[in-house]
PyMOL CGO cylinders between C-alpha atoms (Angstrom):
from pymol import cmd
from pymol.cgo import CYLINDER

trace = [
    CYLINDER, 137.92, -54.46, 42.60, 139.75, -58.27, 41.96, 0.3, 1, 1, 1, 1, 1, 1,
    CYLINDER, 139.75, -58.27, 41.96, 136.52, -59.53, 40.71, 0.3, 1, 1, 1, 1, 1, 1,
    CYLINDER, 136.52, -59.53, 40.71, 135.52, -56.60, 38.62, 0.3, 1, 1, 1, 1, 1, 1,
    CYLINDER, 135.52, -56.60, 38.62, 139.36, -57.13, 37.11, 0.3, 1, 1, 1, 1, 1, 1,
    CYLINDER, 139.36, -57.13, 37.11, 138.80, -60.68, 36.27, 0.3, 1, 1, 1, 1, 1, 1,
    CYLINDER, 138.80, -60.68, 36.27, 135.94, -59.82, 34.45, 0.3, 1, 1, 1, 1, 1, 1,
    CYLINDER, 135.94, -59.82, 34.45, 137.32, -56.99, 32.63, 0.3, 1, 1, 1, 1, 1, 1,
    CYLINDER, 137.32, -56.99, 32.63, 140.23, -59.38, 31.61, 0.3, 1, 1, 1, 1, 1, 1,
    CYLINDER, 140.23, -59.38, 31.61, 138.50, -62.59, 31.50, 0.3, 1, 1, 1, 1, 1, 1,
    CYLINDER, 138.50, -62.59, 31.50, 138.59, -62.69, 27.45, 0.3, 1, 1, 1, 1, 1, 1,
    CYLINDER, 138.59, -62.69, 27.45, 141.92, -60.62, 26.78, 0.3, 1, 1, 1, 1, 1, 1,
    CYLINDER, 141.92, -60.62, 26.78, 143.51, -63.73, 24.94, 0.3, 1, 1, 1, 1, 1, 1,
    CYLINDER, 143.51, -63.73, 24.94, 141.16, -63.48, 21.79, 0.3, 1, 1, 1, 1, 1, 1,
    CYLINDER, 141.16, -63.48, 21.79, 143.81, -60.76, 21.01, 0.3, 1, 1, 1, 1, 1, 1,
    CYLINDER, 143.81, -60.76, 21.01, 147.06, -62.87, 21.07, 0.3, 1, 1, 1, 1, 1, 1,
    CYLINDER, 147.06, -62.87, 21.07, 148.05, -62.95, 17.66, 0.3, 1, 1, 1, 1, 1, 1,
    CYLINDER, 148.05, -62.95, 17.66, 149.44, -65.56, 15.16, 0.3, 1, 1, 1, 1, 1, 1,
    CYLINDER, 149.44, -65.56, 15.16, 152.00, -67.52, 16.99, 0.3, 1, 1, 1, 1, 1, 1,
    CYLINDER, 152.00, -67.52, 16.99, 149.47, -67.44, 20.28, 0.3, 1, 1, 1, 1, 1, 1,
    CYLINDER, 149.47, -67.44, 20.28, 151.35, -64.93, 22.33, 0.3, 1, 1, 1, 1, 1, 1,
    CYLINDER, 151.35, -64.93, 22.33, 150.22, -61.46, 23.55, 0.3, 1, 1, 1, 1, 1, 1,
    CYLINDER, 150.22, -61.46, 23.55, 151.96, -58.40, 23.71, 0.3, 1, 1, 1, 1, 1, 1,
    CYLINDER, 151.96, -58.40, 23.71, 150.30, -56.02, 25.96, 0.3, 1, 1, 1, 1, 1, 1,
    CYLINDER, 150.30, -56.02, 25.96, 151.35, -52.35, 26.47, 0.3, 1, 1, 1, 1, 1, 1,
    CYLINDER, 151.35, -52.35, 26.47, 149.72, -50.76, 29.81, 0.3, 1, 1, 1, 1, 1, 1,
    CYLINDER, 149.72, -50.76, 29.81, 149.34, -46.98, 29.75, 0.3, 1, 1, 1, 1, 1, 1,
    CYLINDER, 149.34, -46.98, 29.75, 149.93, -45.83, 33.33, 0.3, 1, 1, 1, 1, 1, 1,
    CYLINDER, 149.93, -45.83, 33.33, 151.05, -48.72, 34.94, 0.3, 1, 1, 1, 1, 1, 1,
    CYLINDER, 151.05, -48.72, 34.94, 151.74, -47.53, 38.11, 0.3, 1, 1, 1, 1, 1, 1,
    CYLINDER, 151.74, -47.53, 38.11, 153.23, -50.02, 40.71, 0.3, 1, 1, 1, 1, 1, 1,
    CYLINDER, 153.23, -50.02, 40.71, 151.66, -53.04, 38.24, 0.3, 1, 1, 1, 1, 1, 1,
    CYLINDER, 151.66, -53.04, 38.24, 148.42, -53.67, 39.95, 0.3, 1, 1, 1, 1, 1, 1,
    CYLINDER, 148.42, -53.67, 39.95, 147.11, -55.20, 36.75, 0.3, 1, 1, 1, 1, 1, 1,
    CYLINDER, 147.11, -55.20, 36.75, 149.57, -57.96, 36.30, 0.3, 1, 1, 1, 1, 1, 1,
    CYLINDER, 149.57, -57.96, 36.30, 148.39, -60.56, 38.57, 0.3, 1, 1, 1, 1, 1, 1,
    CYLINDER, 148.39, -60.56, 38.57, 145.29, -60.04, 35.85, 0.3, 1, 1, 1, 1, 1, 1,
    CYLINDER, 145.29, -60.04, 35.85, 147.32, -60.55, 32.96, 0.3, 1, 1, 1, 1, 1, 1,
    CYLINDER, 147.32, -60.55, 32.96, 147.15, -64.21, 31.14, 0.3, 1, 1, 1, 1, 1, 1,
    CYLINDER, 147.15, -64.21, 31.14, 150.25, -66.92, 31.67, 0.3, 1, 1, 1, 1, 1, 1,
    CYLINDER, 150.25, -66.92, 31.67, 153.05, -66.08, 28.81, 0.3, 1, 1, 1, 1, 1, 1,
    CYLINDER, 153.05, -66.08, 28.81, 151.74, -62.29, 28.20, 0.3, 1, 1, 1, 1, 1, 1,
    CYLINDER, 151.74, -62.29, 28.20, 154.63, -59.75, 27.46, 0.3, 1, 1, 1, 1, 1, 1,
    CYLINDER, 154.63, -59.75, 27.46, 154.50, -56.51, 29.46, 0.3, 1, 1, 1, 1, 1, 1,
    CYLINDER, 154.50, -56.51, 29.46, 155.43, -53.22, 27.76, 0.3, 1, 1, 1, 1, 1, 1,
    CYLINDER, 155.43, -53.22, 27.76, 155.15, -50.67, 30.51, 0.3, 1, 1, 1, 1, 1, 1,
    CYLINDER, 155.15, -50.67, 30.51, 154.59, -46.97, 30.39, 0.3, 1, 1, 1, 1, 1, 1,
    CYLINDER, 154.59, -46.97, 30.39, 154.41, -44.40, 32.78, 0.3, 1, 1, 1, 1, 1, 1,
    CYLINDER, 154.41, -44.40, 32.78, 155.09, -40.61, 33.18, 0.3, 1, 1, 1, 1, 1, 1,
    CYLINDER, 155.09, -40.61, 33.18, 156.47, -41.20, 36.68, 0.3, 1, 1, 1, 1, 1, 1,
    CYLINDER, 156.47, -41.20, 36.68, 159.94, -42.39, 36.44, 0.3, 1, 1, 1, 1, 1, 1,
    CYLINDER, 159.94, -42.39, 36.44, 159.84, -43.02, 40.41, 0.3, 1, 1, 1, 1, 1, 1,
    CYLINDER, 159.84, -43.02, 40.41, 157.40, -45.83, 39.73, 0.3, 1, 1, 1, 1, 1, 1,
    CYLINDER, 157.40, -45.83, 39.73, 159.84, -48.03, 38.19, 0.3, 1, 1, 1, 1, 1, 1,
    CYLINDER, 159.84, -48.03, 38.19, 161.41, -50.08, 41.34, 0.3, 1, 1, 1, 1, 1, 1,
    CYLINDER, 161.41, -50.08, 41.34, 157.83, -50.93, 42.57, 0.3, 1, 1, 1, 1, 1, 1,
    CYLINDER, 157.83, -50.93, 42.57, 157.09, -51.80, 38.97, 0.3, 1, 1, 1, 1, 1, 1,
    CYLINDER, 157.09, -51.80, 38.97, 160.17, -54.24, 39.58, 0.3, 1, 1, 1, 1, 1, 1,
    CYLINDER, 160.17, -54.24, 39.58, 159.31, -55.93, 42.68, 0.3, 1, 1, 1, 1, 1, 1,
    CYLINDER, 159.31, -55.93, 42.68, 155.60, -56.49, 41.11, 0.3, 1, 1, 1, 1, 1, 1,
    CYLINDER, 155.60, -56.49, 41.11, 157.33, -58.12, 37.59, 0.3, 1, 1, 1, 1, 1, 1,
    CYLINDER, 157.33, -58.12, 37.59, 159.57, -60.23, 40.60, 0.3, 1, 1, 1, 1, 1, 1,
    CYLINDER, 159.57, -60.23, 40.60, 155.74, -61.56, 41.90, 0.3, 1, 1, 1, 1, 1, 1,
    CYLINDER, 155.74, -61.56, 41.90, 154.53, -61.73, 38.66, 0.3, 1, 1, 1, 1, 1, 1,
    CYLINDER, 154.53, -61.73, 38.66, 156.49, -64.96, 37.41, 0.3, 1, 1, 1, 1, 1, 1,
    CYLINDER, 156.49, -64.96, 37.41, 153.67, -65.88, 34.58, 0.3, 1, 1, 1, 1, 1, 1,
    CYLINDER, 153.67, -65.88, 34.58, 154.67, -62.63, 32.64, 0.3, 1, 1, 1, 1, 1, 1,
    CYLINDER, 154.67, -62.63, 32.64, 157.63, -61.51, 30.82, 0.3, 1, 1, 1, 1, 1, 1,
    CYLINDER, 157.63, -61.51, 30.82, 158.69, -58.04, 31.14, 0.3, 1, 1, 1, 1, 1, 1,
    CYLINDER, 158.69, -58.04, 31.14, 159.66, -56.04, 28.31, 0.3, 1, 1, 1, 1, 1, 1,
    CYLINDER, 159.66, -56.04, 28.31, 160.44, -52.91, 29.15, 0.3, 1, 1, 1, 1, 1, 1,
    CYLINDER, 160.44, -52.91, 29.15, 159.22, -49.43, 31.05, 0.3, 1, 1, 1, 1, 1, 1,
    CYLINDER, 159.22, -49.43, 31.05, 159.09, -46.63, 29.33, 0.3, 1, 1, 1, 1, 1, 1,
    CYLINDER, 159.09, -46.63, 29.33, 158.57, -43.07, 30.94, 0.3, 1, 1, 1, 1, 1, 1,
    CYLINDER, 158.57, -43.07, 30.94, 155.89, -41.27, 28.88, 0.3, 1, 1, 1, 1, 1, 1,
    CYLINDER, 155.89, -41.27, 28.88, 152.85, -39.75, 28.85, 0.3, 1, 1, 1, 1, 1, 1,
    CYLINDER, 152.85, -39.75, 28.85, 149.94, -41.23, 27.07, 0.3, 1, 1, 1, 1, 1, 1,
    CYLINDER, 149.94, -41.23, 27.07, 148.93, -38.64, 25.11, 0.3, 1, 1, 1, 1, 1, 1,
    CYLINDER, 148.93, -38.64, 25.11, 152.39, -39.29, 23.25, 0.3, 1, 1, 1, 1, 1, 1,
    CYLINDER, 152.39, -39.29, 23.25, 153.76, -42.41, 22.95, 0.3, 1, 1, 1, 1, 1, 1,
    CYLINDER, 153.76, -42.41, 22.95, 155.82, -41.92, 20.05, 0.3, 1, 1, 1, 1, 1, 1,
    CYLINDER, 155.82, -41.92, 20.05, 158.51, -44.38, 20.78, 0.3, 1, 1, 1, 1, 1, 1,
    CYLINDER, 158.51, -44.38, 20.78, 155.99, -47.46, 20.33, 0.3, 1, 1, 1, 1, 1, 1,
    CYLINDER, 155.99, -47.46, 20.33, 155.86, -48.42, 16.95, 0.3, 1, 1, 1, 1, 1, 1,
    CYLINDER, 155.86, -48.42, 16.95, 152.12, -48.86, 15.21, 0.3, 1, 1, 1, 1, 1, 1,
    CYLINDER, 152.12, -48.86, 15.21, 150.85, -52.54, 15.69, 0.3, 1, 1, 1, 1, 1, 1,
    CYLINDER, 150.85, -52.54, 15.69, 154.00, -53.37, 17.97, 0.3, 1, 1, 1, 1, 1, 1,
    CYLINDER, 154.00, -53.37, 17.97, 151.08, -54.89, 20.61, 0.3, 1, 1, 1, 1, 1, 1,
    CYLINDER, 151.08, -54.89, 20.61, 148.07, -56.48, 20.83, 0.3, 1, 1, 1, 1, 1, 1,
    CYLINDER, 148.07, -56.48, 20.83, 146.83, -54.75, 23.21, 0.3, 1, 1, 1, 1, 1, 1,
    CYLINDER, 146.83, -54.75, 23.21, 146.39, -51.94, 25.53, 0.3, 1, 1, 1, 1, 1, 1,
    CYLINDER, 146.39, -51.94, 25.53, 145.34, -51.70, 28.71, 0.3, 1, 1, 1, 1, 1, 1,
    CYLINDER, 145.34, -51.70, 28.71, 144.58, -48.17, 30.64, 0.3, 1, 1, 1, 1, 1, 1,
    CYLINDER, 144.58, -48.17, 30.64, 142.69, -48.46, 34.17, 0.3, 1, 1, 1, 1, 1, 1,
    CYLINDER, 142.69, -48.46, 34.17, 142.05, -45.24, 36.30, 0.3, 1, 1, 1, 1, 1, 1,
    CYLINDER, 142.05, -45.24, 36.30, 144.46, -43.43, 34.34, 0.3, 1, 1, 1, 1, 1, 1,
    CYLINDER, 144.46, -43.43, 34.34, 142.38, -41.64, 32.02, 0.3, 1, 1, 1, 1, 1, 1,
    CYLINDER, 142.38, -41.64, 32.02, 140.92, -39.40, 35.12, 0.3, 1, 1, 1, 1, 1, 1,
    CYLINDER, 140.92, -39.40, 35.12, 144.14, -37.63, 34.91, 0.3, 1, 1, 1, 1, 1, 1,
    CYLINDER, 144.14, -37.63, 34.91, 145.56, -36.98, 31.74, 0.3, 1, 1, 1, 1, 1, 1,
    CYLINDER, 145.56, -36.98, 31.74, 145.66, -34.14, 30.03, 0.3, 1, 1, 1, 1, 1, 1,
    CYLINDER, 145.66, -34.14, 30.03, 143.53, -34.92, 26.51, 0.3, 1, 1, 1, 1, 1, 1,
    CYLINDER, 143.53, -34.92, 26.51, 141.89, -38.17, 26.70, 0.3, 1, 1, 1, 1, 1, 1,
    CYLINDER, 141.89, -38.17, 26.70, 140.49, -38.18, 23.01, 0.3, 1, 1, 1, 1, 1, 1,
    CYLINDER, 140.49, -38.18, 23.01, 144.99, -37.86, 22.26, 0.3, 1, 1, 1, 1, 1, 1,
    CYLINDER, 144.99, -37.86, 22.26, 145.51, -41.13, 24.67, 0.3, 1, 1, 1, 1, 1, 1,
    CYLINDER, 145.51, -41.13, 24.67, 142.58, -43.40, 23.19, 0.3, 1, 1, 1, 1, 1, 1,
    CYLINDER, 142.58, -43.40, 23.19, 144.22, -42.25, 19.68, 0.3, 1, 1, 1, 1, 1, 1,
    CYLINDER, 144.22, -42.25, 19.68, 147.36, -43.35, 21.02, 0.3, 1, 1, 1, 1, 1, 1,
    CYLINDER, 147.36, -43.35, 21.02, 145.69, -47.00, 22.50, 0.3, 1, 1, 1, 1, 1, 1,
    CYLINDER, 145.69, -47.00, 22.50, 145.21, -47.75, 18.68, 0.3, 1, 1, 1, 1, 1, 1,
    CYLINDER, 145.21, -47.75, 18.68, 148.69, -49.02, 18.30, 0.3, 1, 1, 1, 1, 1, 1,
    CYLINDER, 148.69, -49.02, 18.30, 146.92, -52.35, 19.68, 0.3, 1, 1, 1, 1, 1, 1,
    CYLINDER, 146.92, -52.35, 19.68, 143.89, -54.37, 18.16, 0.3, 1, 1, 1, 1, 1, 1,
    CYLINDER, 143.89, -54.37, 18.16, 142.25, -53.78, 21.34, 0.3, 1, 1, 1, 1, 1, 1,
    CYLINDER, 142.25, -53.78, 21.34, 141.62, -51.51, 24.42, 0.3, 1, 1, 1, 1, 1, 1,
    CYLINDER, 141.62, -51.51, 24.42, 140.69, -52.37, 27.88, 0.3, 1, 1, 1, 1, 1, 1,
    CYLINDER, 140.69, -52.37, 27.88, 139.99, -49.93, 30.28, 0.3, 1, 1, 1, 1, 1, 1,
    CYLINDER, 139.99, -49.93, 30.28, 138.07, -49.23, 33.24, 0.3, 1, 1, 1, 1, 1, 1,
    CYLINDER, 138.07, -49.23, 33.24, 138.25, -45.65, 35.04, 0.3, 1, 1, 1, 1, 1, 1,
    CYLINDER, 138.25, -45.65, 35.04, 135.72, -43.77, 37.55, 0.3, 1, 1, 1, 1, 1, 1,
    CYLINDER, 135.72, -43.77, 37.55, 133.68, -41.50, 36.27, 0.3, 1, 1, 1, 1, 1, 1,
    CYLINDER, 133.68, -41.50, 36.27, 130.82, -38.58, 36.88, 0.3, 1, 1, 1, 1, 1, 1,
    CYLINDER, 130.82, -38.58, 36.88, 128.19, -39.65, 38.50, 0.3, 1, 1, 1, 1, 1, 1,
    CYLINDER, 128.19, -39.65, 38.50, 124.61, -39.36, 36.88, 0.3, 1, 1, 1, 1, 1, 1,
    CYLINDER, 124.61, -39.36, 36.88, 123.37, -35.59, 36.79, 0.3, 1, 1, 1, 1, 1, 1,
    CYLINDER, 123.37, -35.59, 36.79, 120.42, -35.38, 38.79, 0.3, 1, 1, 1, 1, 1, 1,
    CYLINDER, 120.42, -35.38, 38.79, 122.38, -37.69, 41.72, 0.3, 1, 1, 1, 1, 1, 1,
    CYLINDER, 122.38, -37.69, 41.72, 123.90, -36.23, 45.33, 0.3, 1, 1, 1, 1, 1, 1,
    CYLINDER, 123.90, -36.23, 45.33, 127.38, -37.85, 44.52, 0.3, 1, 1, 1, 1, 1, 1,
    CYLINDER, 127.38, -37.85, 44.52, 127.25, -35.98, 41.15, 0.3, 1, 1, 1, 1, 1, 1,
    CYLINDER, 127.25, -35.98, 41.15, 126.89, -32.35, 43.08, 0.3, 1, 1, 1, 1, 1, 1,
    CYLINDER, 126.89, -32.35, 43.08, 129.30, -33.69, 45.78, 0.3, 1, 1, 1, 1, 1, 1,
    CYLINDER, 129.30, -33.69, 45.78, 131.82, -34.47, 42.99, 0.3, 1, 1, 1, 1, 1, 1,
    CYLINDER, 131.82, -34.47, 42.99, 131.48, -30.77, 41.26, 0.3, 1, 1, 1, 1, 1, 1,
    CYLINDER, 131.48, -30.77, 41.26, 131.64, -29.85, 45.10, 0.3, 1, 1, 1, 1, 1, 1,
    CYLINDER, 131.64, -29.85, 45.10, 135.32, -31.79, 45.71, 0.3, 1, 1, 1, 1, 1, 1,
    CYLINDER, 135.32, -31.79, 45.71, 136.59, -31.13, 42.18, 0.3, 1, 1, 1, 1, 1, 1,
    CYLINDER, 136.59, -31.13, 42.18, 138.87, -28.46, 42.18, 0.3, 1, 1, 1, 1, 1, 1,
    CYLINDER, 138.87, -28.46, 42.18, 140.66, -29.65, 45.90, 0.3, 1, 1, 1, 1, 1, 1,
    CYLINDER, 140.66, -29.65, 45.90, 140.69, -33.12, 44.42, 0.3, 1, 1, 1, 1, 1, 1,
    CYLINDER, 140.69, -33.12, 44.42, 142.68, -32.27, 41.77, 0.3, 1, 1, 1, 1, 1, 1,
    CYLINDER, 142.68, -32.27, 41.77, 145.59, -31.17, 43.42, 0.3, 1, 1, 1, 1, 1, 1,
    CYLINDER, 145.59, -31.17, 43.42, 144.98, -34.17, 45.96, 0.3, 1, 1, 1, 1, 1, 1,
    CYLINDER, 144.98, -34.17, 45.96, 144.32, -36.39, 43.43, 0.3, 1, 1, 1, 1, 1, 1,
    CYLINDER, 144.32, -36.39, 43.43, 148.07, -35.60, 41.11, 0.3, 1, 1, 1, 1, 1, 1,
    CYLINDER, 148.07, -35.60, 41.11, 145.30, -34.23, 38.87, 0.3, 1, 1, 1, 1, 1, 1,
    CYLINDER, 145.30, -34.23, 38.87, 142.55, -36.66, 38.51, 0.3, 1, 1, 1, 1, 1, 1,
    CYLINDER, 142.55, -36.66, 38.51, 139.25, -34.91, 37.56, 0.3, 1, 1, 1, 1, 1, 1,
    CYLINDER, 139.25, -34.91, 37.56, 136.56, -37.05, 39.46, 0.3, 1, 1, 1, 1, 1, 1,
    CYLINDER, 136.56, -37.05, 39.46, 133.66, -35.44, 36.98, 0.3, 1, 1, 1, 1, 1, 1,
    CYLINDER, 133.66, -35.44, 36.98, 134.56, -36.73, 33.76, 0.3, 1, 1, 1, 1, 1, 1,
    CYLINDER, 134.56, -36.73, 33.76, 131.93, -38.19, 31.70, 0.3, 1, 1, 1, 1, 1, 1,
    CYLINDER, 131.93, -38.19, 31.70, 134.80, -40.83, 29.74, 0.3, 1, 1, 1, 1, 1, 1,
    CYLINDER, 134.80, -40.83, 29.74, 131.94, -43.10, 28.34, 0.3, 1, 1, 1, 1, 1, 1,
    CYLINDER, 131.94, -43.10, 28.34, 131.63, -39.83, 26.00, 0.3, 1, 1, 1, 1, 1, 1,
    CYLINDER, 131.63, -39.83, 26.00, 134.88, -40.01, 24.85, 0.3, 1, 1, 1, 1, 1, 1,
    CYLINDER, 134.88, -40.01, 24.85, 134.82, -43.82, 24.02, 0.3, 1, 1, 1, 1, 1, 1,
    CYLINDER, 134.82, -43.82, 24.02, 131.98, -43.27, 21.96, 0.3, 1, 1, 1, 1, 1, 1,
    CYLINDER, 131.98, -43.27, 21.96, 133.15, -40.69, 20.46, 0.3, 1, 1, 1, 1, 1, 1,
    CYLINDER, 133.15, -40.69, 20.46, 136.92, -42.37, 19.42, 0.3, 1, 1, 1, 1, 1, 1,
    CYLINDER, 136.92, -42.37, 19.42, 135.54, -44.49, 16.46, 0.3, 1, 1, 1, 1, 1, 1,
    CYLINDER, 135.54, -44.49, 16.46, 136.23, -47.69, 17.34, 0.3, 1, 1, 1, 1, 1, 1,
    CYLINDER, 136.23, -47.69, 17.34, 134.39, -50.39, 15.31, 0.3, 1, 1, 1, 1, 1, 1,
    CYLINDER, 134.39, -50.39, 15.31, 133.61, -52.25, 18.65, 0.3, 1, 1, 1, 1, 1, 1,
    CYLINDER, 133.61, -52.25, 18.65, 132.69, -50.36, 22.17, 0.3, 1, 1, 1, 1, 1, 1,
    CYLINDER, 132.69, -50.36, 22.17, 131.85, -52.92, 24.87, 0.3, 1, 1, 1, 1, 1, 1,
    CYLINDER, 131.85, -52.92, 24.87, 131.12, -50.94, 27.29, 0.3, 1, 1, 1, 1, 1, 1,
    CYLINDER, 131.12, -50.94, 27.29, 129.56, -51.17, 31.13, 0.3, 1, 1, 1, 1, 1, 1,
    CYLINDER, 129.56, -51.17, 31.13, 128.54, -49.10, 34.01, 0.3, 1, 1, 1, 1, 1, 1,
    CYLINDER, 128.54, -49.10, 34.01, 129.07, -50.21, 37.36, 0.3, 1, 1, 1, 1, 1, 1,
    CYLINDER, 129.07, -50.21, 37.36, 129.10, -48.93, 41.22, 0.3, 1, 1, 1, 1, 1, 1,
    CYLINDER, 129.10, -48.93, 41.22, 132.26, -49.97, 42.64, 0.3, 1, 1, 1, 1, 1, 1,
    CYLINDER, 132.26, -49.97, 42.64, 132.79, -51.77, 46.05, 0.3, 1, 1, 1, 1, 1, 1,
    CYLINDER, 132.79, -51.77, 46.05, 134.53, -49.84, 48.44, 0.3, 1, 1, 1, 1, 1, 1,
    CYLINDER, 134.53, -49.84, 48.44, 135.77, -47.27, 46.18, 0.3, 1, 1, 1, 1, 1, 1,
    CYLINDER, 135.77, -47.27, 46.18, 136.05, -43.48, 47.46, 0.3, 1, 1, 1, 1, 1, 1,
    CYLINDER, 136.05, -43.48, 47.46, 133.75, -42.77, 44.23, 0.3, 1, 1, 1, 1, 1, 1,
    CYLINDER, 133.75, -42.77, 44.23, 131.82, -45.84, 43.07, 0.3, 1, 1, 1, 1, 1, 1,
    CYLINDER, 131.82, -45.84, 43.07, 130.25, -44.84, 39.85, 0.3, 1, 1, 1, 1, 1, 1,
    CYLINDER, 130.25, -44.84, 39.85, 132.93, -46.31, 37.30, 0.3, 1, 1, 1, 1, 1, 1,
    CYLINDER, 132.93, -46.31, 37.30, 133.03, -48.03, 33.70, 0.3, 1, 1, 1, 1, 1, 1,
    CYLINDER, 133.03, -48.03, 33.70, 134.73, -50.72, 32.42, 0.3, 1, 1, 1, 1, 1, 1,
    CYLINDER, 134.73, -50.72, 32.42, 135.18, -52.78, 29.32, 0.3, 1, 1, 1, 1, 1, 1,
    CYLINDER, 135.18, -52.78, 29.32, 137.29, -53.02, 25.86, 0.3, 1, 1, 1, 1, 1, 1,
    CYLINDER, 137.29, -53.02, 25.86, 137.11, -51.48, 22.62, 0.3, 1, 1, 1, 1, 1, 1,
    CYLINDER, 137.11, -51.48, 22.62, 138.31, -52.95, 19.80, 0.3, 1, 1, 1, 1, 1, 1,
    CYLINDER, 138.31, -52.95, 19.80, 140.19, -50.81, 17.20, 0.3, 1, 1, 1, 1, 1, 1,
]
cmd.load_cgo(trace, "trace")
C-alpha cells in the first residue's frame, strides 16, 4: 500500500496555510503508519481511542525526524471536542472509518480542517463473490476485527457529507485481506 499512500498524499501541501506550514490532525493514528507519508516540516496532532497506542506512536515520531509532534490525544472520532474549529489544515483518517461507530459524526468532525484525506476498504460490488463472502465473514469479523465492518459502502457517506469537493477513487488493493478499497480527499 506505500505507493497507493504516496499518491493519496502526493498533493497534501496545497493545504499548508499562510506562513507555509501544515498542521495535520490524524483520526486514528494507530502506531503512525502514515507519517513516513507526511511532507518535511508538517505538525502532527494525533488522536486515538486507544490510549495503549501511544509508546508505539512514540518510537514512530523518534523515526519520523521530518515531522514535529504535537500532541496525542485519546478520543474517539465521532467526538473530538477538545480540537478547536480551524486549529488544522488538515485531516487525515485511513482504515479507520471501518470501525467507528457513526461515520456521517466523524466526517462532521474532519471539518475542523480545510481538507480530508482518507482511504478505507470497503464493500465489494453487489453482484461480486467477495461481496457475498464479506456478508458471509461479517459478523465473526467484527469481533476479530476490534469492530471493523468489512461491508460498508463509505463512498456513500462521502457523498453524502456535503463537501464542496469529493475526489474520490476506487481501487483493488495489493495484498490486502480485502482488496476493494477507496481513497482520496475531500475538501471542506
Amino acid at each position: 500500500m506505500h505507493t497507493e499512500k504516496r499518491e493519496l498524499f502526493r498533493n497534501i501541501n496545497k493545504f499548508t496555510d499562510e506562513d507555509n506550514t501544515l498542521r495535520l490532525l490524524e483520526i486514528g493514528c494507530g502506531s503512525g503508519e502514515n507519517f513516513p507519508f507526511y511532507p518535511h516540516g508538517c505538525t502532527v496532532t494525533c488522536t486515538d481511542p486507544n490510549p495503549h497506542f501511544e509508546k508505539d506512536l512514540q518510537r514512530s515520531m523518534e523515526a519520523n525526524k521530518h515531522l514535529t509532534y504535537e500532541r496525542f490525544l485519546v478520543m474517539r472520532g465521532e467526538d473530538m471536542g477538545g480540537l478547536a474549529d480551524r486549529s488544522v489544515d488538515v485531516v487525515v483518517c485511513t482504515l479507520v472509518l471501518c470501525s467507528v461507530h457513526n461515520v456521517q459524526q466523524v466526517l462532521a468532525e474532519a471539518r475542523r480542517g480545510g481538507a480530508f484525506y482518507f482511504m478505507e476498504h470497503v464493500a465489494s460490488d453487489r453482484a461480486s463473490w467477495t461481496y457475498f463472502f464479506q456478508h458471509v465473514l461479517q459478523p465473526l469479523w467484527y469481533y476479530l476485527g476490534d469492530g471493523c465492518v468489512i461491508t460498508r459502502e463509505t463512498w456513500k457517506d462521502l457523498e453524502a457529507a456535503g463537501f464542496s469537493q469529493l475526489h474520490l477513487t476506487h481501487i483493488d488493493a495489493p495484498q490486502a485481506t480485502f482488496r476493494p478499497h477507496i481513497m482520496g480527499y475531500a475538501v471542506k
